[in-house]
N, C-alpha and C positions, 0 to 999 in steps of 0.2 A: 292508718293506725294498725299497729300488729294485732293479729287475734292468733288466740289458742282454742279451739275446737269451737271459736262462735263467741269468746270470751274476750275482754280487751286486756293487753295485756303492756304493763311498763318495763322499763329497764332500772335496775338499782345498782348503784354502785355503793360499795362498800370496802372497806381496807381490812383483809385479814388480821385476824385479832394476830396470830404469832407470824406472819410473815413479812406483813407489814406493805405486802402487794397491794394493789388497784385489783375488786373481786366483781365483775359483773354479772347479775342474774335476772331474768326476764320471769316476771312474778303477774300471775292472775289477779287485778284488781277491781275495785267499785270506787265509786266516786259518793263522798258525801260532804259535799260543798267546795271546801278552797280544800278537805284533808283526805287522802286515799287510803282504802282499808284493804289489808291484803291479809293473808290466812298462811302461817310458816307450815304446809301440810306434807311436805316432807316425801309427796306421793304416796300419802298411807301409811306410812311406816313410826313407828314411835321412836325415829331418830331427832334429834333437833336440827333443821338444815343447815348447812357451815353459813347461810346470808344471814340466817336469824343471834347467830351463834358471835357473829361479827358486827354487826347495827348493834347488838345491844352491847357489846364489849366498848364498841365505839362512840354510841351514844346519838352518833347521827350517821347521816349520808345524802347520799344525791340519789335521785328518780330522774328517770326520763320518761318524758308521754311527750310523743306528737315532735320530737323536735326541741319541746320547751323544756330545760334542765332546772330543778328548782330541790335545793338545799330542804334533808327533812331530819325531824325526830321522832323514835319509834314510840309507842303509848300502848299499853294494853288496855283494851277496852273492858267494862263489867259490866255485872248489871243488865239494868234495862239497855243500856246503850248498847252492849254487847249482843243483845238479842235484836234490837233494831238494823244493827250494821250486820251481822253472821246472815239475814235475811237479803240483805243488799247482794252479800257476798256469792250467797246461792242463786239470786238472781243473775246475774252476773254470769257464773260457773257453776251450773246445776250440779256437777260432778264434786263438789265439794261436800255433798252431802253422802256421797259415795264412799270417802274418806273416813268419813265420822263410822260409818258401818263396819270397814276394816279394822279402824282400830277401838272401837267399842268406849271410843269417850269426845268429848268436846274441841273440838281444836281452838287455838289462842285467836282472837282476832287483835289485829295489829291497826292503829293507827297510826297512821305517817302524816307529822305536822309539818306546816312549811314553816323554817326556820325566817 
């Protein structure tokens, strides 16, 4: 399984919202049961990244972990759940908390359901 600095990390594909291309990007996750929760952090910057900008335009896509390809839909998490999963996520990628300090606010956590 790939890692990112000790982090696991999947493959997502997605279809540019204006191009209309096959987008693939290898995205920091945590697992919370059958659904993956990943964080659009952009490296810090208060850009929106062009995967987040595109799953949501499109409404779904594909992840890969380990080999296994499996159909998803994005969710924004709130709430208590969003404090329980953002916890996963730092678990996960301690450096995510890193982010939160650059940019001086919350980052989105994202749920990906399997369709």
């Amino acid at each position: 399984m790939p890692k990112w600095f000790g982090a696991p990390v999947l493959v997502l594909e997605t279809v540019g919202r204006r191009s209309g291309q096959l987008r693939v990007t290898p995205l920091v996750y945590a697992r919370d049961g059958e659904r993956v929760v990943v964080a659009p952090a952009a490296g810090g910057t208060n850009t929106k990244p062009a995967w987040w900008l595109n799953l949501t335009a499109a409404g779904e896509g594909m992840i890969v972990i380990g080999g296994e390809r499996r159909r998803i839909r994005p969710r924004v998490a709130e709430g208590d759940e969003r404090e329980r999963l953002w916890r996963k996520l730092c678990e996960a990628y301690p450096g995510n908390r890193d982010y939160v300090e650059m940019l001086g606010q919350e980052l989105t956590v994202v749920v990906l359901e399997p369709v």
